[in-house]
KOLZAKE-39975 format. One line per 5 residues: number of its first residue (from 1); for each residue x, y, z of C-alpha. Coordinates in Angstrom, 1 decimal, always signed. Layout:
<gufis>
NUM> X:Y:Z; ...
</gufis>
This chain:
<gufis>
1> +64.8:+19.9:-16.6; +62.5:+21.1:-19.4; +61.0:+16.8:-19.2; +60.5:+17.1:-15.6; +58.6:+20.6:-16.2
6> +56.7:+18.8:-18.9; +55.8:+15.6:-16.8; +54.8:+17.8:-13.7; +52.6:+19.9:-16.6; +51.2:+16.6:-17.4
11> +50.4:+15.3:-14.0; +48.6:+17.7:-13.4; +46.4:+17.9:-16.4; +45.9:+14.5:-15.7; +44.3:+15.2:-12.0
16> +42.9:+18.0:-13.2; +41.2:+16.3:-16.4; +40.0:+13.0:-13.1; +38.7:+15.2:-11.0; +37.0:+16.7:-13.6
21> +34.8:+13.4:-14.5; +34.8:+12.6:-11.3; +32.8:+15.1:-10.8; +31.1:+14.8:-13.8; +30.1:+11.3:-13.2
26> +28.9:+12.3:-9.3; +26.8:+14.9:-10.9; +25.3:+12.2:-13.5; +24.6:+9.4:-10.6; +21.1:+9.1:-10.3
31> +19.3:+9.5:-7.1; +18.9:+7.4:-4.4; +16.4:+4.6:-4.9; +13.5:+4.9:-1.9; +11.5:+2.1:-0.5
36> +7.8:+2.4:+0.9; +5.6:+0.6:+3.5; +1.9:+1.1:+4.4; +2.6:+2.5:+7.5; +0.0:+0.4:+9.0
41> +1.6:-2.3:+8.7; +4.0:-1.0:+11.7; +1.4:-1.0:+14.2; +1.3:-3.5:+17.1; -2.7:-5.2:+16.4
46> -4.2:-7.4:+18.8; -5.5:-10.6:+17.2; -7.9:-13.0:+19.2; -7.3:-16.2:+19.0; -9.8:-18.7:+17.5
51> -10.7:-20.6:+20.6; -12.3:-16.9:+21.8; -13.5:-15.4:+18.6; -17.0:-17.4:+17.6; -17.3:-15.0:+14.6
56> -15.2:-15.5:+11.6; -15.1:-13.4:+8.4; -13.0:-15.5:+5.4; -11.0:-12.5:+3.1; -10.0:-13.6:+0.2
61> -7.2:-12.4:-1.8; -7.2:-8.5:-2.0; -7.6:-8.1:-6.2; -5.8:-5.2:-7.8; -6.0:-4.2:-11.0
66> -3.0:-4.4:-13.2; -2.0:-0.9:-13.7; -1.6:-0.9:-9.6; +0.3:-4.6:-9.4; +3.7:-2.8:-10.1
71> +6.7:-2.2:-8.2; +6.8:+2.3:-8.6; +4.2:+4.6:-6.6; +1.5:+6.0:-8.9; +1.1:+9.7:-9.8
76> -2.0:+10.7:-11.8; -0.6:+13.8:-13.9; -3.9:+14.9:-15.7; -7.4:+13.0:-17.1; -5.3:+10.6:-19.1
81> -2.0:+10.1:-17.9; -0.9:+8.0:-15.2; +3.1:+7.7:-14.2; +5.2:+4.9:-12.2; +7.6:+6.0:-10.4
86> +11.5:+5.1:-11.2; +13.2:+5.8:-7.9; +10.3:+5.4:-5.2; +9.3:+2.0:-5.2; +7.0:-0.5:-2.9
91> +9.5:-2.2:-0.4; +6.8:-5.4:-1.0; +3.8:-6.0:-3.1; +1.2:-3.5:-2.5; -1.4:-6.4:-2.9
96> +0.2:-8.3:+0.0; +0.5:-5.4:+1.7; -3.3:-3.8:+1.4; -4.5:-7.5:+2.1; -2.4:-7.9:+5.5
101> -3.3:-4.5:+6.4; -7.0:-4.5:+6.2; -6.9:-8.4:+7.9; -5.3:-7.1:+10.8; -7.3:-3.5:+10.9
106> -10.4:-5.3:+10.7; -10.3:-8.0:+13.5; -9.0:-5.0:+15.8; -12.0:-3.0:+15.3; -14.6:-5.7:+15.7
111> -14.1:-7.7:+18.6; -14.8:-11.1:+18.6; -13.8:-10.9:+14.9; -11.4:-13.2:+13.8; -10.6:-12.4:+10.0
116> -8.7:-15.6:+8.2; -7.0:-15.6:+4.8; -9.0:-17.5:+2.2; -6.1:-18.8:+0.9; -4.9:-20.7:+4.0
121> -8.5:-22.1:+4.9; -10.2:-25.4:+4.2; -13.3:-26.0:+2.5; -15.2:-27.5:+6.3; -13.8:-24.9:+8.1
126> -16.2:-22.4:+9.7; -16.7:-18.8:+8.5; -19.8:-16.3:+8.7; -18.6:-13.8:+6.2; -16.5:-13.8:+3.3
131> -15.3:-10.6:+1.8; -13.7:-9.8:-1.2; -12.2:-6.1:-2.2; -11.3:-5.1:-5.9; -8.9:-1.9:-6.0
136> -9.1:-0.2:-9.2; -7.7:+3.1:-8.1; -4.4:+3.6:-5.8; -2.5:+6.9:-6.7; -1.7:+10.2:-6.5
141> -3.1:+12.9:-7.8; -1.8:+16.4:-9.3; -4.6:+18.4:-7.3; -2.8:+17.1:-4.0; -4.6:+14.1:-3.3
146> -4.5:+10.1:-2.7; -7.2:+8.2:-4.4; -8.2:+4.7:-3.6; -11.3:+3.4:-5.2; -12.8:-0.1:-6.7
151> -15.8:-2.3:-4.9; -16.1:-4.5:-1.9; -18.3:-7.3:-1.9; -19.9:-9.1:+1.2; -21.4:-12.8:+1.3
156> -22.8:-15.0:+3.9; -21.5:-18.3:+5.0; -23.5:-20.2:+1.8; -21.9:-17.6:-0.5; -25.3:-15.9:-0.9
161> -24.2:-11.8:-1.7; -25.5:-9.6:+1.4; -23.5:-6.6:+0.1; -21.9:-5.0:-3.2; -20.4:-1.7:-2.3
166> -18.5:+0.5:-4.8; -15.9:+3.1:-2.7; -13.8:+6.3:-4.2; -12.3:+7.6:-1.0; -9.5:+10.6:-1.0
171> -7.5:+12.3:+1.4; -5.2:+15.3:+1.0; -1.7:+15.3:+1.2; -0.3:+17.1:+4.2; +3.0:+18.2:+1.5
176> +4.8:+17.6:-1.4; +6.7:+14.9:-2.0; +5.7:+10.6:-2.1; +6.1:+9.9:+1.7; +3.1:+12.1:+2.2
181> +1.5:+10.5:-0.9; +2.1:+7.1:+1.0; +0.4:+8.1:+4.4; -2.2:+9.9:+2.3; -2.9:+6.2:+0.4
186> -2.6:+4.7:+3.7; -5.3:+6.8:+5.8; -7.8:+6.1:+2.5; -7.1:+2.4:+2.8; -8.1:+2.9:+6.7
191> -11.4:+4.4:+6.2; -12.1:+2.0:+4.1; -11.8:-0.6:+6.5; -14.1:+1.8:+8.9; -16.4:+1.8:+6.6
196> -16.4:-2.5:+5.9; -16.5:-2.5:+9.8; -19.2:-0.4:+10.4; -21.3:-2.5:+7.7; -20.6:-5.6:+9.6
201> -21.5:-4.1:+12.7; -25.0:-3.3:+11.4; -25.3:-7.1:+10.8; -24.2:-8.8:+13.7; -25.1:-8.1:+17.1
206> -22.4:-11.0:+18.3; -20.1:-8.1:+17.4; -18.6:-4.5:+19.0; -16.8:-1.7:+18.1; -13.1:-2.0:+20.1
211> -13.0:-0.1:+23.0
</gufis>
């Protein structure tokens, strides 16, 4: 009788002692990984096709600088310090992403604007424009803000340089927390692209603003 007390005592020190780093080791988990997309990108764009669009603008590659070519969010915490986020992570290349983004932003405000990727064009193929972007800034910042900033650059059809325009555009972030910080970086990237649209505009009368 006194072993079966003794084994019962045991059992449920044992249980007790499992729960116990069960619970431990739920309190220790760390939290939930979170994956972001411009939410531009889920927009439905329409894209004229080439047979109607008789003016083409050639984007190259969108170039971001190496700091920004990583996989967390950015979060500027004072003048010097700039954190990557661990647990809130780009679902896909922001490079890939900002480049797709402004290609399709940009031929649906400027219609007939067809806007191809550098990378998938020939050398005889026809283009009027060719634009190139540098990002040097894409973060947060601990005032409650998005940054994006860098320089744009337009050419004409010979490569001869029609524009070189430095940007630093910022939007507040409606609340706390990196899904605001994402549609925050998201609305800078968009004026951005009203502003490269409103250039070409000025330069082209073949093209108008979409209706």
């Amino acid at each position: 009788m006194i072993a079966l007390r003794l084994t019962s005592r045991c059992l449920r020190t044992s249980l007790g002692a499992g729960l116990l780093l069960l619970l431990a080791a739920c309190a220790s988990s760390p939290p939930a990984v979170q994956h972001y997309t411009l939410p531009q990108l889920d927009r439905s764009y329409p894209v004229l096709p080439a047979a109607v669009s008789p003016v083409t603008l050639q984007l190259s590659a969108v170039h971001v600088a190496d700091h920004i070519d990583r996989h967390g969010l950015l979060y500027q915490r004072s003048d010097i310090t700039l954190n990557e986020a661990s647990q809130h992570l780009w679902a896909e290349s922001i490079r890939a992403q900002l480049g797709r983004g402004l290609r399709l932003e940009l031929s649906t405000r400027l219609q007939p604007l067809q806007v191809l990727d550098a990378r998938q064009m020939q050398p005889g193929d026809p283009r009027d424009y060719q634009l190139s972007i540098q990002v040097e800034q894409f973060q947060g910042h601990h005032a409650g803000r998005a940054i994006v900033a860098g320089i744009w650059t337009l050419r004409d059809a010979s490569g001869e340089l029609l524009v070189t325009q430095p940007y630093r555009i910022e939007r507040p972030l409606a609340e706390n927390g990196y899904p605001a910080l994402v549609r925050s970086l998201d609305a800078a990237w968009l004026a951005l692209a009203a502003d490269i649209s409103r250039s070409l505009l000025q330069r082209d009368a073949r093209l108008q603003p979409h209706p």
